[in-house]
N, C-alpha and C positions, 0 to 999 in steps of 0.2 A: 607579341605577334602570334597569331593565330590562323593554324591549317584550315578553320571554318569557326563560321559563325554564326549561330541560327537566335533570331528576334520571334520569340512569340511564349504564351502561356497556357496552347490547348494541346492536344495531346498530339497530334499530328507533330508538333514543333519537339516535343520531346522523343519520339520515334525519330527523328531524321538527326538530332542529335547522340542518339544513341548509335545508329547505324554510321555515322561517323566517327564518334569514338571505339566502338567494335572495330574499324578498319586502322587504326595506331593512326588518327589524325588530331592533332592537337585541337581541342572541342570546347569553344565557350558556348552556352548557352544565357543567351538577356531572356530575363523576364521582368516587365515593368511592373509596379501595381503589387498592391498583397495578392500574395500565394494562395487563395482561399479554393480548396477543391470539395468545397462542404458546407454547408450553413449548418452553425450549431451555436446555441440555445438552449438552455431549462433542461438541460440533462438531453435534448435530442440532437440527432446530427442528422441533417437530408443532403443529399448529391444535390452536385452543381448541375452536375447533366442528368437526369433519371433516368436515360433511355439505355436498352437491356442491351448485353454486351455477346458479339456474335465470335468464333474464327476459332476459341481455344480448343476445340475436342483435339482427337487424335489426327496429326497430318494435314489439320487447317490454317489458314490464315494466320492467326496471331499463336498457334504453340508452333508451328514451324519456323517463325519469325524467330522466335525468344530464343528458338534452341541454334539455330542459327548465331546468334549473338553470342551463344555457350553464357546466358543468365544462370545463374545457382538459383534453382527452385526452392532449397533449405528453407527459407523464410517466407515464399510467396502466400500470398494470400488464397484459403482451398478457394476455387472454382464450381460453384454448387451447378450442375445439371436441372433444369427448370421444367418439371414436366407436372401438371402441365404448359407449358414454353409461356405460354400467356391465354386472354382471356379476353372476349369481346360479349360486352353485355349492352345488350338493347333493351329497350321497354317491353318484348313481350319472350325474348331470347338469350337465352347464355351460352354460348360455344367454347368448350373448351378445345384449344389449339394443340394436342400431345406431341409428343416428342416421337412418339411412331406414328407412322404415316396412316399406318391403317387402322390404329384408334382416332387420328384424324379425322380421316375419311369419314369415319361411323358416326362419331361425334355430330357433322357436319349433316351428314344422312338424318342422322336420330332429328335432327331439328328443322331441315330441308327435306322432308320424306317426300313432297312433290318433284324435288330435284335430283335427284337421287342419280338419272345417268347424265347430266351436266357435272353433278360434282366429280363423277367419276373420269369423266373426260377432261376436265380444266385439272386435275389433279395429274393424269398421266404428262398431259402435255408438260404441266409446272414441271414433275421431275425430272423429263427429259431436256426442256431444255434448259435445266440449270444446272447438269452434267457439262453439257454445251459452254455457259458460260464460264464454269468455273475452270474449264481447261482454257477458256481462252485468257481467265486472271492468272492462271499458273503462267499461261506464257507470257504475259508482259510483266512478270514480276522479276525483279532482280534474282543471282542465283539459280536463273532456268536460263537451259542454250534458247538460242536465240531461233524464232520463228525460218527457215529457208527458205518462203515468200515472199515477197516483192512486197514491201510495204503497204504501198497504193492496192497492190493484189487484193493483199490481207482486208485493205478495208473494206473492197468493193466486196466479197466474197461473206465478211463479215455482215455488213450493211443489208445482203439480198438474205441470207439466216434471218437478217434480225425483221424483218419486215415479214416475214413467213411466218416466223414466231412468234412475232404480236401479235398476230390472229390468231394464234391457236389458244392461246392464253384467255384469249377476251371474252367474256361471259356471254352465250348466247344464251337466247330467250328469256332472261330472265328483268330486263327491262334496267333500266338505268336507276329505280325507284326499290327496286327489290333489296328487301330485307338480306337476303344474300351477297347484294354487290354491295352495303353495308358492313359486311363482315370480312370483303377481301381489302377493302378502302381502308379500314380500320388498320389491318395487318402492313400495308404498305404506308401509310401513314406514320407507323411506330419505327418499323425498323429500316426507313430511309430519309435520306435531310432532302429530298425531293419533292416536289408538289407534286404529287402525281393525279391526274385525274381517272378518274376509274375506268370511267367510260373510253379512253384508248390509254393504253396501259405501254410502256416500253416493255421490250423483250426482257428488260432485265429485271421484270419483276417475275419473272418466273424463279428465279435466283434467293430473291426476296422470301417469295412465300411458301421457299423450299427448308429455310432458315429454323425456324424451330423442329424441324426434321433435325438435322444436322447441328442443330443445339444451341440454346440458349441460357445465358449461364447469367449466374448472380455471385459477385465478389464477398463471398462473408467477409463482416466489416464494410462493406459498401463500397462503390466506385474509388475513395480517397485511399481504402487500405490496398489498393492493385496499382495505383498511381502511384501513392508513396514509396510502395518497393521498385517500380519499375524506376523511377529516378534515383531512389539507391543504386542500383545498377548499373546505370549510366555513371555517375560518380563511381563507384569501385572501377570500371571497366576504364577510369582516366579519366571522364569527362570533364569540364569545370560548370558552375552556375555562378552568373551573378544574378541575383534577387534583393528586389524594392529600389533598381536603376532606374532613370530617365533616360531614356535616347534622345538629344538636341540638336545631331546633324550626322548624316551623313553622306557621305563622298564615296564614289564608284567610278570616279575617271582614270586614275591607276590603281590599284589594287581597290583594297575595301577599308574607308577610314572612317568611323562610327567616335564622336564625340558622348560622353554620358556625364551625369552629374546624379550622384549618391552621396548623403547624408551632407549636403553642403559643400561636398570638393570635388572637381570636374577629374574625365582622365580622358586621355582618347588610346583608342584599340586599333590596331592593323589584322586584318583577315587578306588572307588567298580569296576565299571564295563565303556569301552569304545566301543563305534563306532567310525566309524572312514567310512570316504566317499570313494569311490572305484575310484572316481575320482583325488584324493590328489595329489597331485603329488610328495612328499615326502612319499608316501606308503610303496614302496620298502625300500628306504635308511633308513626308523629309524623305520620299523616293521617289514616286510615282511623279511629280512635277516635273523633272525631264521631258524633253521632247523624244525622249528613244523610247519610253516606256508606253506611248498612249496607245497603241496597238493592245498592250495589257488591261489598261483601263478599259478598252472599249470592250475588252472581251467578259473582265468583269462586271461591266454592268449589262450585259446582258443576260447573265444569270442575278438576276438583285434578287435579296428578299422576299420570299411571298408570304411567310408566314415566322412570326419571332415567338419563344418561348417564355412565358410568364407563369412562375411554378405559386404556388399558393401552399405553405408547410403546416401542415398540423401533426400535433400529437395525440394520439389519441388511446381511450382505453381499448382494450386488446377486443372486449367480449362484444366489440361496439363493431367490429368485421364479422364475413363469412368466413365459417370455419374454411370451406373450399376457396378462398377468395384466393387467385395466384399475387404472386411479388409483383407480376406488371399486366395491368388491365387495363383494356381501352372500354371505355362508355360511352356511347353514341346517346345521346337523348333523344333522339329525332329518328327514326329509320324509315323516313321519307325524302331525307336532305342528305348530300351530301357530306361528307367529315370533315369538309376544306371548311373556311369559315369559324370555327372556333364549335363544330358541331361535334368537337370528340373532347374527351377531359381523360387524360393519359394520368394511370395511379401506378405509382410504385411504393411500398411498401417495405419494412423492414421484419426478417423475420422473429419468429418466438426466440427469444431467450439472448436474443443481439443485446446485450447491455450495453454497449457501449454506442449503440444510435438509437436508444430507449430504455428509459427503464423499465423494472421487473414491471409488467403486466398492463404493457403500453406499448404501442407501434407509431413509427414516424412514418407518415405519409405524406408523401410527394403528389399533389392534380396537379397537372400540368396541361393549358391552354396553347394555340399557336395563335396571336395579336395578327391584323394584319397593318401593324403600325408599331414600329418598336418602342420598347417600356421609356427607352431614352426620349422620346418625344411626345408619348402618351400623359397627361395631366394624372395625378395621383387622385382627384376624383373617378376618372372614366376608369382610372385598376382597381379602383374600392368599390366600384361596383361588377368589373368584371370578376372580381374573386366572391362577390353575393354570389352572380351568375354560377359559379362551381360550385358552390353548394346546391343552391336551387337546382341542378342539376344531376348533384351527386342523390338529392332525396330519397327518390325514388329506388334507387341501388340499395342505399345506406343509408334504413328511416331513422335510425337511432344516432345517427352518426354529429347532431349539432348538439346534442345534452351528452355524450361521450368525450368532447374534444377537452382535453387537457391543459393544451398549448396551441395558440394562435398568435400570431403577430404581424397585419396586415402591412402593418406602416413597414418593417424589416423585412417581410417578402417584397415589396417594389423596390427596395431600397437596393436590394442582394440580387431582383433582376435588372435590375440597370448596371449595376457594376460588372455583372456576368456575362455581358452579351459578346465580350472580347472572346470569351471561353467557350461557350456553348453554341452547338449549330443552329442554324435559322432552317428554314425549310425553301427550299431554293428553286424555280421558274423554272420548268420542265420548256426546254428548247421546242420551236414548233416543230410537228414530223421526226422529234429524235426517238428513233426506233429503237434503240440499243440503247443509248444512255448510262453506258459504259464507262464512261471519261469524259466529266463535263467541263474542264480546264486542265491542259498542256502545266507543268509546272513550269518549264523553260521560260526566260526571258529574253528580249534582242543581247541582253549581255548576258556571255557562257559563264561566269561566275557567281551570276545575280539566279536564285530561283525562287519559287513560291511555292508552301506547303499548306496547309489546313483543309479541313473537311468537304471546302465547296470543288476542289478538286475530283474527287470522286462522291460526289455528293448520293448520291443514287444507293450505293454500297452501305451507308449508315454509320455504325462504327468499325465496319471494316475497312472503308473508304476512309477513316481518318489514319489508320495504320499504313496502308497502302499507300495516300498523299505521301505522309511522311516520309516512306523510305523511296519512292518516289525521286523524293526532291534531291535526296542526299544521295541518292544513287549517279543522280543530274550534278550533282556539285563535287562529287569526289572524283570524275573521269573529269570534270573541266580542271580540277584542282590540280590532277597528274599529266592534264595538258599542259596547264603551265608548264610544271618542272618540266616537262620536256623540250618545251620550248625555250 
């Protein structure tokens, strides 16, 4: 019997298990499927997910979280500071994105010198209002008093901001076609799981492309070594995992009764209260089939997939990059099109002397594409040629870059994104007219015990939005948990 129970294997489902083993509640976490937080290979190792990790500096999101939990930092993985935060190269342009706002600015200036008081105006407006938005994430975040506004107030109030500050944000004069609106597309593109289109931007991208301001960080050891301690963590703090289970049935009409079958012998579990990840892929077939829940479905498919992740892994010789080239680059080939489309090839990189995701005097590289058709349904012809297309693409970036490559393995990258797609976010349908774009799914369900957590929750937010989801859900499932007992 267990105080809760959370079903999933992205990181959102590990945060809301955490945050409920942090509160003394008896904590199993299911994860179906091999544990793979990594593809590796020939001496290389590339992330499941490449996209760069936002919230840890001082008094943000993810170290206020941690310390919150009272995590022992002893062993944590350092948190490197990324400046510059990242890098958007086009065919006739390279922008470096600093980590101070006014090496930004200049950067941006040095290579937009016609635009020079547009940048300066979209940059104040960016920092202002994402002062704005970030007191209004402190207040719905758990561990903050509660807003003294009328709910409905709150929204209207929020909603007439967010509408003022989508225009201030939105690039005038400079045409829908400009090399410039290229390079904010770019930036919103990377560090959000939202489709945004450039040309009306929600308020919340000012938040967005306030972020390498306020920091962008890279896990020495890679995304798997900050994963692997945080679920240490989780374990020492009490929690339990089961791993390489099958879930076969579950039941939500009195408590919570999950049937599983591991290594050829079945058990079934009792829970007070579940999560369960929105990304599952058994969602539908063993919960959502209820008639209480389609209110949920409906809400889910209205944000569906716009765009799926298809990563392409090479190894490569080291002297085969730019010396200046950052850990995470976006490449536009086109800076006449749009980024939606597959018109960005997203690189992350391992750095000098990482041995242990390269060896001596070689780098693992992550391009990474958005399908607008997922790998699960895509023929392994049309990804053998969409991973040509990333090179053909990267050419011109990186001429030396196909007599460098070390290690390739196209047949294992389609293989490793179909199995991944459980894990990694999709890029998610920006609601019509959503100004704010703050919260793009309610965790709650019609049952107070039942909740849902992963990325598409706050999809907008990036990877803060999967921390957020997560504690979220669990902040939703341990006040229904203490209603029970009360009741």
């Amino acid at each position: 019997m267990y105080d809760m129970i959370i079903i999933g294997r992205d990181v959102s489902s590990l945060i809301a298990a955490a945050a409920a083993a942090n509160q003394g509640l008896k904590t199993l976490l299911i994860t179906e499927g091999e544990q793979e937080t990594e593809y590796r290979d020939s001496g290389y190792a590339f992330p499941i997910d490449p996209t760069p990790l936002s919230g840890f500096g001082y008094g943000q999101t993810v170290s206020r979280l941690l310390e919150e939990f009272h995590f022992s930092a002893v062993d944590a993985p350092k948190m490197l500071l990324m400046d510059p935060a990242l890098q958007v190269i086009l065919p006739d342009n390279r922008v470096d994105i600093f980590h101070d706002p006014s090496h930004m600015i200049a950067d941006l200036i040095r290579e937009f010198p016609l635009q020079e008081a547009e940048i300066r105006r979209l940059y104040h407006a960016v920092f202002k209002g994402s002062s704005r938005i970030e007191r209004w994430i402190g207040q719905d975040s758990a561990g903050h008093s509660p807003n003294t506004l009328h709910p409905a107030l709150q929204r209207i109030i929020r909603l007439l901001a967010a509408i003022a500050g989508s225009h201030t944000i939105a690039l005038h004069g400079s045409g829908k076609n400009s090399t410039l609106h290229r390079v904010v597309e770019a930036q919103l593109a990377i560090l959000s799981h939202l489709d945004i289109d450039g040309s009306l931007m929600p308020f919340l991208s000012a938040y967005l492309l306030s972020l390498p301001a306020k920091g962008i960080f890279y896990p020495l050891g890679g995304r798997k070594a900050w994963l692997t301690w945080l679920r240490k963590q989780y374990i020492a703090s009490g929690g339990e995992v089961l791993d390489g289970s099958s879930v076969i049935r579950i039941d939500t009409t009195s408590g919570i009764i999950i049937d599983i079958e591991q290594n050829g012998t079945s058990a079934t579990l009792h829970g007070a209260a579940l999560i369960v990840s929105a990304n599952w892929e058994k969602l539908n077939l063993l919960l959502f089939q209820r008639r209480v829940f389609h209110g949920v479905v409906r809400r889910l498919g209205l944000n569906r997939p716009t765009g799926y992740p298809f990563c392409l892994h090479l190894g490569v010789q080291q002297d085969a990059l730019p010396d200046k080239m950052a850990p995470y680059c976006a490449v536009v080939p086109d800076e006449k099109k749009s980024v939606r489309r597959q018109n960005l090839v997203f690189l992350e990189r391992s750095l000098p002397g990482e041995t242990d995701r390269a060896p001596d005097g070689k780098r693992a590289l992550t391009a990474t594409v958005f399908l607008e058709e997922s790998p699960l349904v895509v023929d392994d012809a049309r990804l053998k040629e969409t991973a040509k297309t990333i090179m053909d693409s990267l050419e011109p970036f990186l001429p030396f870059l196909r007599e460098s490559i070390d290690y390739v393995n196209i047949e294992k990258s389609i293989a490793f994104a179909r199995r991944s797609q459980e894990v990694v976010n999709q890029k998610y349908r920006l609601r019509k007219y959503s100004f704010l774009a703050l919260n793009t799914l309610p965790p709650a369900t019609p049952l107070r015990n039942v909740l849902l957590t992963g990325g598409i929750l706050r999809a907008g937010l990036g990877f803060e939005g999967e921390i957020l989801a997560g504690l979220d859900a669990a902040t939703g499932a341990i006040n229904a948990f203490r209603r029970r007992g009360r009741e």
